[in-house]
N, C-alpha and C positions, 0 to 999 in steps of 0.2 A: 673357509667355505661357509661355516656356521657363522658367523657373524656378518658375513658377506647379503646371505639371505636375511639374516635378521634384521640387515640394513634396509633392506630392499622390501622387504612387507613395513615396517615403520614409515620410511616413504610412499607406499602403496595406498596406506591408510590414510596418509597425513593429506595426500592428493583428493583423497577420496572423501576426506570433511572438508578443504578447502572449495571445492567442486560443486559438495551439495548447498554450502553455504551462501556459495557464488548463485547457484540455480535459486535459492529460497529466495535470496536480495532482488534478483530480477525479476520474479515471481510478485513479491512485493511492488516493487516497482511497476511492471507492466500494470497491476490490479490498478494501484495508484492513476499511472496516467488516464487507464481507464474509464477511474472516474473525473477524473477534472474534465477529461473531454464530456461526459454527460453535462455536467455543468455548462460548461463553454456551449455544448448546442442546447439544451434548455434555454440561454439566454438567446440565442440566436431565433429559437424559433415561437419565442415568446413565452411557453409553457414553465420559464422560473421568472420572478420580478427580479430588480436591480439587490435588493433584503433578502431575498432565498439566496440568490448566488454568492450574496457577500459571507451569508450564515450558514453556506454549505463550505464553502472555498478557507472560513477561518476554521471549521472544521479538518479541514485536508490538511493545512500546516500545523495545527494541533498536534495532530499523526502523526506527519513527517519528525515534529520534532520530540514525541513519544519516542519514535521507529530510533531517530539517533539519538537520544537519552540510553537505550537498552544497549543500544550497541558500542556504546561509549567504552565499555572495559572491552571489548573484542569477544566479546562470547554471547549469542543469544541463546537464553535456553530458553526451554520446552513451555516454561509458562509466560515466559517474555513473547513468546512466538506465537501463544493461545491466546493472550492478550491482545496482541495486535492483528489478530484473525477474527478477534471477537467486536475491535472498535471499528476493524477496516467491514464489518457485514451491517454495525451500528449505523455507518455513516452511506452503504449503498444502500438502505434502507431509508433512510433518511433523504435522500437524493431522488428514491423511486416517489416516494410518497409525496416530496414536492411538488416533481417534474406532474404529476398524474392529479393534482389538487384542482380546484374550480378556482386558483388566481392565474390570472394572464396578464402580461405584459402583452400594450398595443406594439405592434411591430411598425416602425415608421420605415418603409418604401421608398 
């Protein structure tokens, strides 16, 4: 019976870092597409040129390939995960501050 439960909260737990892991990755990820889609309408509606979006977009794969560098041994810790919270705010920052600058792109019609 005792080893039985012990079984049973060891899988509890183990469910339960897989779980949050899974939630932070999508987390990641939803923020991600988030911003590529700012990009994608900045150029749509003029307010990025063809050189913002290319220098916002090498930016985002930059990330990405940060994001799977950390994750590459299977563990992200706490300062792997600070780090990528701190580049992923660097580059919506970067992204606002484009999108809101006095360069425009004509929109051809």
């Amino acid at each position: 019976m005792k080893t039985f439960l012990t079984n049973t909260l060891v899988a509890t737990v183990a469910a339960a870092c897989l779980t949050a892991g899974a939630a932070e990755a999508a987390g990641v990820n939803k923020r991600q597409a988030a911003q590529r889609e700012s990009i994608r309408a900045g150029v749509a509606d003029g307010s990025l040129t063809q050189r913002e979006a290319h220098r916002l977009g090498r930016q985002q794969v930059n990330f990405e390939r940060k994001e799977q560098r950390f994750r590459s041994d299977g563990e992200l810790t706490r300062r792997e995960r600070v780090n990528l919270q701190a580049t992923a705010d660097k580059n919506r920052a970067n992204i606002y501050r484009q999108r809101h600058d006095d360069q425009v792109r004509e929109i051809d019609e």
